[in-house]
C-alpha positions as CSV (number, residue, x, y, z in Angstrom):
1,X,13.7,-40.5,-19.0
2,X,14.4,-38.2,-16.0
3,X,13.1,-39.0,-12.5
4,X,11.9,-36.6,-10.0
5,X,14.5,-36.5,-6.8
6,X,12.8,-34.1,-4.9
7,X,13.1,-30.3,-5.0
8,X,15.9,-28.6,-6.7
9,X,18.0,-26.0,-5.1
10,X,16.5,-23.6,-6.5
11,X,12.6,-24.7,-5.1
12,X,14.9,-25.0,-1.3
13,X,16.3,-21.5,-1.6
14,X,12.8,-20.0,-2.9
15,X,10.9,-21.8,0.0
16,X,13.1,-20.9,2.2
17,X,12.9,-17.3,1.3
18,X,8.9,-17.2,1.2
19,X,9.1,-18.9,4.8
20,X,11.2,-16.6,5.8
21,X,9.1,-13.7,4.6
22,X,6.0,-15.1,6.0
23,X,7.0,-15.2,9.0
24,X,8.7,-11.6,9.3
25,X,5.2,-10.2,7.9
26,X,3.2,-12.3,10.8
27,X,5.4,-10.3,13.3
28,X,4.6,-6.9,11.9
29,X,1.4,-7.2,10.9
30,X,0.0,-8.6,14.3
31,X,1.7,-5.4,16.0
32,X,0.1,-3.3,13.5
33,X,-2.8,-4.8,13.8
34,X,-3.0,-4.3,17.5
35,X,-1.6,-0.5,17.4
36,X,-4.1,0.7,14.7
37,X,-7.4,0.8,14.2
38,X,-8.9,-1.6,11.6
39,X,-9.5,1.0,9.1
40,X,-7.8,2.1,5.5
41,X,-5.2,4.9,6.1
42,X,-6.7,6.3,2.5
43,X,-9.9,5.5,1.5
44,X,-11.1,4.7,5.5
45,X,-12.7,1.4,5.2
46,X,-13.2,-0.1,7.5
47,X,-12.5,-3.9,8.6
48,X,-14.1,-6.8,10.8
49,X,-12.6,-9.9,11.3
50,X,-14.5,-11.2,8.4
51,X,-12.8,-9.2,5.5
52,X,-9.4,-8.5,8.2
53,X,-7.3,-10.7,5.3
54,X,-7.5,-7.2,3.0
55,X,-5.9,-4.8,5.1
56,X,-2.4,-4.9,4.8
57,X,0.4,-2.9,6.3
58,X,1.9,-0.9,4.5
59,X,6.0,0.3,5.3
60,X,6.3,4.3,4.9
61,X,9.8,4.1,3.8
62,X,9.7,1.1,1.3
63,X,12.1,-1.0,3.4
64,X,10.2,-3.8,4.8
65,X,13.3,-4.5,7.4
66,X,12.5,-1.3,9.3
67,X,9.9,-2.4,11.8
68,X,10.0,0.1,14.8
69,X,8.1,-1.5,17.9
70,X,6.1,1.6,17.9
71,X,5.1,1.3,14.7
72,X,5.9,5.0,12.8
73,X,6.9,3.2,9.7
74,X,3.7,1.3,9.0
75,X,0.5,2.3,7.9
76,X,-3.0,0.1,7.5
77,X,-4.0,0.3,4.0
78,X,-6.3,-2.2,1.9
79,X,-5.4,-4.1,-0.9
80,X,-5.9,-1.6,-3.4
81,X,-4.9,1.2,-1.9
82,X,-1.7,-0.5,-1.0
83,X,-1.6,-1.3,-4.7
84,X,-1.9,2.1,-5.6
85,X,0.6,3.7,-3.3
86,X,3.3,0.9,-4.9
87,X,2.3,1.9,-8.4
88,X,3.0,5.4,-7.5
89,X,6.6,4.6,-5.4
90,X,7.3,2.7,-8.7
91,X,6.3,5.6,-11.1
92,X,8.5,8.0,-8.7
93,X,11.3,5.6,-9.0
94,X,11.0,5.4,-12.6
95,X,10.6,8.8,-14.0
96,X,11.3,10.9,-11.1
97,X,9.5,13.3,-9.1
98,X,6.1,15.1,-10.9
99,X,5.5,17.8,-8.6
100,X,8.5,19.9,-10.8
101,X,6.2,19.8,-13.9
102,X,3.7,23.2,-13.3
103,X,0.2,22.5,-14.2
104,X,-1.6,25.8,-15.6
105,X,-4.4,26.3,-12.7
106,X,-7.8,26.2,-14.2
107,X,-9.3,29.5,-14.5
108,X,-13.3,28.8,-16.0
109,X,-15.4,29.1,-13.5
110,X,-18.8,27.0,-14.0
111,X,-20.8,28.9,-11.4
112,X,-19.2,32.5,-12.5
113,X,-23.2,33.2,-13.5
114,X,-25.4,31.4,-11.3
115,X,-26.7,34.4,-9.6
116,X,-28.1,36.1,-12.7
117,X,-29.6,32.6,-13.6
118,X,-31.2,31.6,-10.4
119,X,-32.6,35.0,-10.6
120,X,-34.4,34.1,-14.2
């Protein structure tokens, strides 16, 4: 029979990396938070102290070390639009960029008539 003797290495190294972490992001986010307006950098909801605990900040250039004083790397996004933008930076990473595939541009035209029907 095995007895617990505390945390393993492993638990000590992972706590002391979310600490770590933790406290990084509550150095950033308070600057952001004072530099920016309360509001979604995409979909522009906006925040209250209430709801504050959604809005994240987001980094511009995916590296969460690079946290200028005057804040050019970070962005106020909320939880799903932060979401969203990593999903995207993760598809990019993936597959590569999807601006080099040409979409045909649509060419029917649902109001081409209208004036001939308003006039019935």
């Amino acid at each position: 029979m095995s007895v617990n003797q505390g945390p393993s290495k492993l638990d000590k190294v992972l706590a002391a990396a979310n600490e770590y972490k933790a406290s990084r992001e509550k150095g950033y986010r308070e600057q952001a938070l004072k530099l920016y307006p309360w509001v979604c950098g995409r979909c522009t909801r906006e925040f209250t102290h209430k709801n504050l605990s959604e809005l994240t900040v987001h980094h511009r250039d995916h590296n969460h070390d690079n946290n200028p004083s005057d804040g050019s790397n970070w962005e106020l996004l909320c939880l799903y639009c932060h979401d969203n933008e990593h999903s995207r930076f993760e598809e990019l990473i993936r597959y590569g960029s999807t601006t080099e595939t040409k979409q045909d541009v649509a060419t029917y035209n649902p109001f081409a008539d209208l004036k001939s029907r308003m006039k019935k």
